[in-house]
N, C-alpha and C positions, 0 to 999 in steps of 0.2 A: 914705908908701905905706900904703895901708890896705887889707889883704887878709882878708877874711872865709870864713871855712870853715863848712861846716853838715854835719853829721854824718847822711847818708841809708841808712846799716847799716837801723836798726831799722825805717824807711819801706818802706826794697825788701821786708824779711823778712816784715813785718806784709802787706803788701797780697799776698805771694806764698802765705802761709800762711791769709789768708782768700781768694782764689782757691780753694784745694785745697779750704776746706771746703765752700765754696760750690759747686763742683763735682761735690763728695761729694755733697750734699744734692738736689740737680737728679737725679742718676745714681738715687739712692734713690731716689727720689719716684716713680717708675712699675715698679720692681721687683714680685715680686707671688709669686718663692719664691727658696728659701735660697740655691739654687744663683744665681740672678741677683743675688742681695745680694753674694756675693763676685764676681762678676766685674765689678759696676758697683763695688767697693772694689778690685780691682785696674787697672780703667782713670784711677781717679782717684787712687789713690797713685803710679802709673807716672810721671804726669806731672811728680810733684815732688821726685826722687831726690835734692834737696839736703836736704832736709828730714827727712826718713825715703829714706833709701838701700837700706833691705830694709823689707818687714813680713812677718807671720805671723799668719793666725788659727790658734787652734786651739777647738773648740766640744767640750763634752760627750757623748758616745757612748755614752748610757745606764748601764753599768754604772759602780757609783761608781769614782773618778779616773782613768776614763777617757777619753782627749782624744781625738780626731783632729782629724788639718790638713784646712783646708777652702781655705787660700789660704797664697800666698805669693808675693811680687815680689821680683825681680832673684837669683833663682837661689841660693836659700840650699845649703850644704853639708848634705847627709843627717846628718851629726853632729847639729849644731847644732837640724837641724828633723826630727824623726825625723815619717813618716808616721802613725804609730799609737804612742799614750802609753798602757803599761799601768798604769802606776806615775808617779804625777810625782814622789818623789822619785828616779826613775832619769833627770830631764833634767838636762842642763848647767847648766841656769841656774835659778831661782828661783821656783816655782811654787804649795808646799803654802801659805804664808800668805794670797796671791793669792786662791787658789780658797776658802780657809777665810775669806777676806773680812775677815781681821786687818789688813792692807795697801791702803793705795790703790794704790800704787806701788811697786816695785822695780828699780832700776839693777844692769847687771850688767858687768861689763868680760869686754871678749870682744878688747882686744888683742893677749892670746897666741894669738888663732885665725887658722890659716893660710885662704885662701882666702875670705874675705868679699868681698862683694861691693864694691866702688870707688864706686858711683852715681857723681854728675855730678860728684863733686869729684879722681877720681884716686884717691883712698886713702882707704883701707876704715875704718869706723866705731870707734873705741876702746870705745864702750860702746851697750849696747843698754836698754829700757826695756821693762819687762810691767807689764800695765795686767788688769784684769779686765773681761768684757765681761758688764754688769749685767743682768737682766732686769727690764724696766720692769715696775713696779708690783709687786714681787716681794723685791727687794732680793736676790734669787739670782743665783751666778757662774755664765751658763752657755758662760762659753771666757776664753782670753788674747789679747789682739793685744800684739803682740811689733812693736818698732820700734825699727829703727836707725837710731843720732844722727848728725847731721852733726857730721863730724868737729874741727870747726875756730869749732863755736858749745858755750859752757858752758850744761850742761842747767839751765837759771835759771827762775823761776816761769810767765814767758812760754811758754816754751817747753815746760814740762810742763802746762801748762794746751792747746797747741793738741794734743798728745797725747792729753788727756785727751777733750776735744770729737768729737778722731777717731774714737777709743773710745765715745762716747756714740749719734755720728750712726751708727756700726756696729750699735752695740746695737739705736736707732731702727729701721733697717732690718729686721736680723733679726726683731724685735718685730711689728713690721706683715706680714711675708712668713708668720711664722706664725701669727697670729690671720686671714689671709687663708685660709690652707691649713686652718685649723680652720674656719672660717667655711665654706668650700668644702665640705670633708667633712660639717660639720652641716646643710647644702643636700642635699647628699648623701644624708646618712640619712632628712632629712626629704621627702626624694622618693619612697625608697624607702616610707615608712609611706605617702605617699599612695599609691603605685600599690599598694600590699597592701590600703588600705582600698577603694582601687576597685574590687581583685579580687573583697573580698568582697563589696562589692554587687551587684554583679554577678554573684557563682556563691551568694547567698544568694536573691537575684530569681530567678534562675531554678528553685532550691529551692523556693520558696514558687508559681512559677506552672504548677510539671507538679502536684501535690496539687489546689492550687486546679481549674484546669481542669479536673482527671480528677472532681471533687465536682460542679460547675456541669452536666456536663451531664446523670447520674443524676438530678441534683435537677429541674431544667428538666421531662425527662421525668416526676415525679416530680408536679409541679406540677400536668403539663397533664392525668395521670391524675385528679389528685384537684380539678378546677376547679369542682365543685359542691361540695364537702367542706370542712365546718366544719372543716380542720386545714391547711387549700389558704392561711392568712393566715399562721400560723407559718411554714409552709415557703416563701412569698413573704421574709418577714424574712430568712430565712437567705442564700437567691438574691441577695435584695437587696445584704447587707453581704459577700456572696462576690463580688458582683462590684465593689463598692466596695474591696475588699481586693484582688482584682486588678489594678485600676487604677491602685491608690499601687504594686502590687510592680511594674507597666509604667512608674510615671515614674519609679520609683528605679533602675530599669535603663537608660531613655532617659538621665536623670541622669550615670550611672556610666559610660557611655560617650560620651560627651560629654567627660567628665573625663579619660578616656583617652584623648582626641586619634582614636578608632576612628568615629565619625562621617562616615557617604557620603552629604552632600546629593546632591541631583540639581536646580541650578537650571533653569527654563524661566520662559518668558515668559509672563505671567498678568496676565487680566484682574485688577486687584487690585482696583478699587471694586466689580466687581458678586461676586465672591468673597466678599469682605468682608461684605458686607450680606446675602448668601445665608444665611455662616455667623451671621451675627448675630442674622437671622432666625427662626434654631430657639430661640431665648428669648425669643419673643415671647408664645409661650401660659401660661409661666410667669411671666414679668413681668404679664402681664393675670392670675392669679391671686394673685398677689400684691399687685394695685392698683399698681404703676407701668405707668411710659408707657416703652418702647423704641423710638427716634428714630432711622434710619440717614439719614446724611448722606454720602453717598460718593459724588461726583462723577466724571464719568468722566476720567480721567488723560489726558495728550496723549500718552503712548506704556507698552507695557507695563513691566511690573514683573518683573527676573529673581527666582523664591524659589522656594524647595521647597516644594510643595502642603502635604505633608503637617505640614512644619514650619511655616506662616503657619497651617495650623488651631488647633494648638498654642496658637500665640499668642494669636488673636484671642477661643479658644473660654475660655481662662484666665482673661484679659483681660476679659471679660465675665460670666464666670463672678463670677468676686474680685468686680467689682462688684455685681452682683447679691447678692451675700453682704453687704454691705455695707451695700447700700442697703435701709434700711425706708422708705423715703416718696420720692414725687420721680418723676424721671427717669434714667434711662440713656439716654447719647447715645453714638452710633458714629460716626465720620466718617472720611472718607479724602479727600485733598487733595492737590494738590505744592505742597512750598515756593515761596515770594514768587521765587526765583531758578531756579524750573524745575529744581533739582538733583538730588530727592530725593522721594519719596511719605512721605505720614506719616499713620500708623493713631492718631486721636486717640481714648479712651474716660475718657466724663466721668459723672460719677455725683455724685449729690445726697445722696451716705450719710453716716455717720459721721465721714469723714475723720482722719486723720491726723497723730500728734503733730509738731510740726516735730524734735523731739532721736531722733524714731525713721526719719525723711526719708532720712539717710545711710546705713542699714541695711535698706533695705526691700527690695532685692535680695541680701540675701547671704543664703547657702543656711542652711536650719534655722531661719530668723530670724522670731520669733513676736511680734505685738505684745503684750503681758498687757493686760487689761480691754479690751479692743477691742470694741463693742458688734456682733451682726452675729446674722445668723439660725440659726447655730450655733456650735457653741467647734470644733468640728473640722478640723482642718489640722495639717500637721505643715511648713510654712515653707520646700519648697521647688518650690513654684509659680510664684511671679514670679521663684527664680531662676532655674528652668529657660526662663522667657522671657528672661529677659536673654542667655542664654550661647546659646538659638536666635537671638536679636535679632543677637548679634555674630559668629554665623557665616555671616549675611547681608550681614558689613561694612555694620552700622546702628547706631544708638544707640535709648537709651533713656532717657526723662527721667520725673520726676513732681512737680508742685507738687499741697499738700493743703490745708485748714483744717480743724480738728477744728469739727465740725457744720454743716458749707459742704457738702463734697463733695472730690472726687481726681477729678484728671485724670491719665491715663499715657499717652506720647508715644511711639509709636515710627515713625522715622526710619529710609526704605531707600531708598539712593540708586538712581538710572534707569542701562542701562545693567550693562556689566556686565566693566568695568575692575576694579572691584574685590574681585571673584570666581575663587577658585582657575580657569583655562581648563579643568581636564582635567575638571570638574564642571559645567562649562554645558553647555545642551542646545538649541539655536533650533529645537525642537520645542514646539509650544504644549500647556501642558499641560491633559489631559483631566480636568475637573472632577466630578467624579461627584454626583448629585442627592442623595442619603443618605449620611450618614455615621454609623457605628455611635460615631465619638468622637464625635460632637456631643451622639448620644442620650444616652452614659453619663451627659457632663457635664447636659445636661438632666433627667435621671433625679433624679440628685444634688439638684440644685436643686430639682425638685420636693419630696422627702423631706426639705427644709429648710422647708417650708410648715406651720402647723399646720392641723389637719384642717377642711376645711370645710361640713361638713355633709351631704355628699352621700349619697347610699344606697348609689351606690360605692363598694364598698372598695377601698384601694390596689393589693390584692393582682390583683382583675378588672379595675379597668382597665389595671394590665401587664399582662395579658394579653389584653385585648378594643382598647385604644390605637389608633388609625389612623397615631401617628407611628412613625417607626425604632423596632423595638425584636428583642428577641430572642428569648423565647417564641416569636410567630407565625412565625418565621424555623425557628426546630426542627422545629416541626408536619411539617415537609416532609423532616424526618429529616435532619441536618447531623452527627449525634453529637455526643462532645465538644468533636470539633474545631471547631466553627460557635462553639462560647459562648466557646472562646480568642480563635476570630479576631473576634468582636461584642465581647467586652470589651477587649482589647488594639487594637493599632493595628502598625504597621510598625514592627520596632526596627530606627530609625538609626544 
């Protein structure tokens, strides 16, 4: 007779003891603070009372050796696990080495203790084990887990090794749940500095546009007194760079609020191709004194376009502007289209300028963002133009795309879908909106552009023809008495 025995002790032990950790590890893994790290280490110790029959965290509580319990399974006696450690040499069992990080390890017999807990074997543990719970990457103690042996297994290398693992995947957790929680706070603070930077843009814009305006309009009148007077060119200069300076304080504030989410489009439905080529239109006389050719290509759409009037000015007037600055020889081309799949209108502007490095491509919409040696009809800009098209572009739910070659040309693409699923409802309007024939933003930007030209000989000076001009402008607008308030509302625009 041949009876063969196999010995499955360490088989059932092994595979029940990588369960727990495996367990352990799953529970962790979506934790995200302290408080969830001990209860997802209470749900998966509970399940294996042969193994560890009690456990105990206890975590550091700021002052030095002071502990508190943050966990504990199968109902330990108040002796044994006191709530709050002022002292650890005042515990039962073994702690000052532990924490001083003298010790991996410490066994403590806790036979003589009445009332332990039984776990799944009937009878209560003879000895318990404290472990230190490490801080990754630190090598600091910052708590104990405390664990009760099965009574009826010798605590052997195995078996303080899956202790040890316990202790580590605890550590794991705690570790991740507070570099979350730091992570989170540092979001935190860094939300705060943006919404304070936003504040100040915003209450320094408005600083810098009550001065400006209350100066523009004495000067204005100032101007139109002295229009035959050999001193009527200085005080043009001034005019001039006061309303260029109010201009940048109106997009630093558009900007600013924008950034703070305080933004009220008002979409309607708009002719967008003859729009488009209206607003494109007012750079036509500067492009012919410049010697380029200005090209609108805008087809008419199979159905209207929802966007905010005032925001698609924005765009287009940038958008052409940028290029114009860009371009010294060539053409500028404006087009407006819908996609191959009828989805979507796309405002294409292509220019024959200077173009664009490719390593600067990924960067050309982020705010402040300046290219160095860029060749273009002035060094002036301060880099947040194309962003504030972008972040109008995407409150349009559109995109915005650009391919360049440095001495080819840039094309910039912007894409606004038909329809108007995509648009917050309590901000559409199925009112069509009214287009007004002049716009004093068109002029500014036109202005601008002009004073980017060098002089061409004329007998005209700069200064009389701003003021003698047939196009938009604002001298001849004052004549009719406006006060100051006329040169705020001709140099700014509607803040969004």
């Amino acid at each position: 007779m041949l009876c063969v025995v196999m010995e499955e002790t360490q088989r059932v032990i092994g595979e029940r003891r990588v369960a727990t950790l495996r367990d352990l590890a799953s529970e962790l893994g979506a934790v995200r603070a302290e408080q969830e790290v001990v209860q997802a280490v209470e749900r998966s110790l509970g399940r294996n009372t042969k193994d560890i029959p009690f456990s105990l965290i206890y975590l550091a509580d700021g002052a030095p050796g002071r502990l508190r319990r943050v966990n504990e399974t199968g109902g330990i006696d108040g002796q044994l696990a006191p709530a709050v450690v002022e002292e650890p040499e005042s515990l039962p069992w073994p702690a000052i080495e532990i924490l001083a990080g003298h010790e991996k390890r410490r066994l403590h017999d806790v036979s003589a203790m009445t009332n332990l807990v039984t776990g799944a074997w009937g009878k209560p543990p003879r000895q318990m084990v404290v472990v230190p719970i490490t801080q990754q990457g630190e090598g600091q103690q910052t708590g104990l887990f405390i664990a009760g042996l099965n009574p009826y297994r010798p605590f052997d290398e195995a078996y303080a090794g899956f202790i040890d693992l316990v202790a580590a995947q605890i550590a794991s957790g705690l570790g991740a749940a507070r570099a979350y929680e730091a992570e989170r706070r540092r979001a935190e603070a860094l939300a705060e500095i943006d919404a304070a930077k936003t504040a100040f843009f915003s209450n320094v814009s408005h600083e810098f546009r009550t001065p400006l305006t209350l100066m523009l309009g004495p000067l204005e009148e100032e101007i139109i007194a002295r229009v035959r007077d050999d001193g009527v060119e200085r005080l043009s200069m001034v005019h001039r760079n006061g309303l260029r300076l109010l201009r940048l304080v109106n997009t630093l504030l558009d900007f600013s609020r924008i950034e703070a989410g305080r933004v009220r489009a008002r979409f309607q439905p708009v002719e967008l191709a003859a729009f488009t080529a209206d607003l494109a239109s007012n750079f036509r006389s500067a492009c012919e004194r410049a010697g380029l050719r200005l090209e609108t290509r805008c087809a008419a759409l199979p159905r209207s376009v929802y966007v905010d009037p005032e925001m698609w000015e924005r765009i287009v007037l940038n958008l052409v502007s940028n290029a114009f600055k860009y371009t010294l020889a060539g053409e500028i081309v404006v087009a407006v289209d819908a996609t191959p799949d009828g989805a979507a209108a796309v405002l294409t502007v292509r220019d024959t300028g200077t173009g664009i490095p490719e390593a600067e491509l990924p960067h050309i919409f982020d705010r402040f963002h300046r290219i160095e040696g860029q060749r273009g009809r002035t060094l002036e800009g301060t880099g947040i133009g194309l962003a504030l098209v972008s972040e109008l572009v995407r409150l349009h739910g559109g995109s915005i795309t650009v391919a360049s070659q440095v001495t080819v040309g840039t094309t910039i693409s912007v894409s606004i879908p038909f329809g108007r699923a995509h648009l917050p409802p309590d901000r559409v309007s199925e009112t069509p909106a009214q287009i007004a024939s002049e716009s004093s933003s068109a002029a500014a930007f036109v202005e601008e552009a002009l004073r980017w030209l060098p002089a061409d000989g004329e007998t005209q000076s700069p200064s009389t023809e701003m003021l003698e001009t047939s196009r938009p402008g604002r001298l001849r607008h004052r004549r009719s008495g406006g006060g100051a308030g006329a040169a705020a509302h001709s140099a700014g625009r509607r803040q969004f």
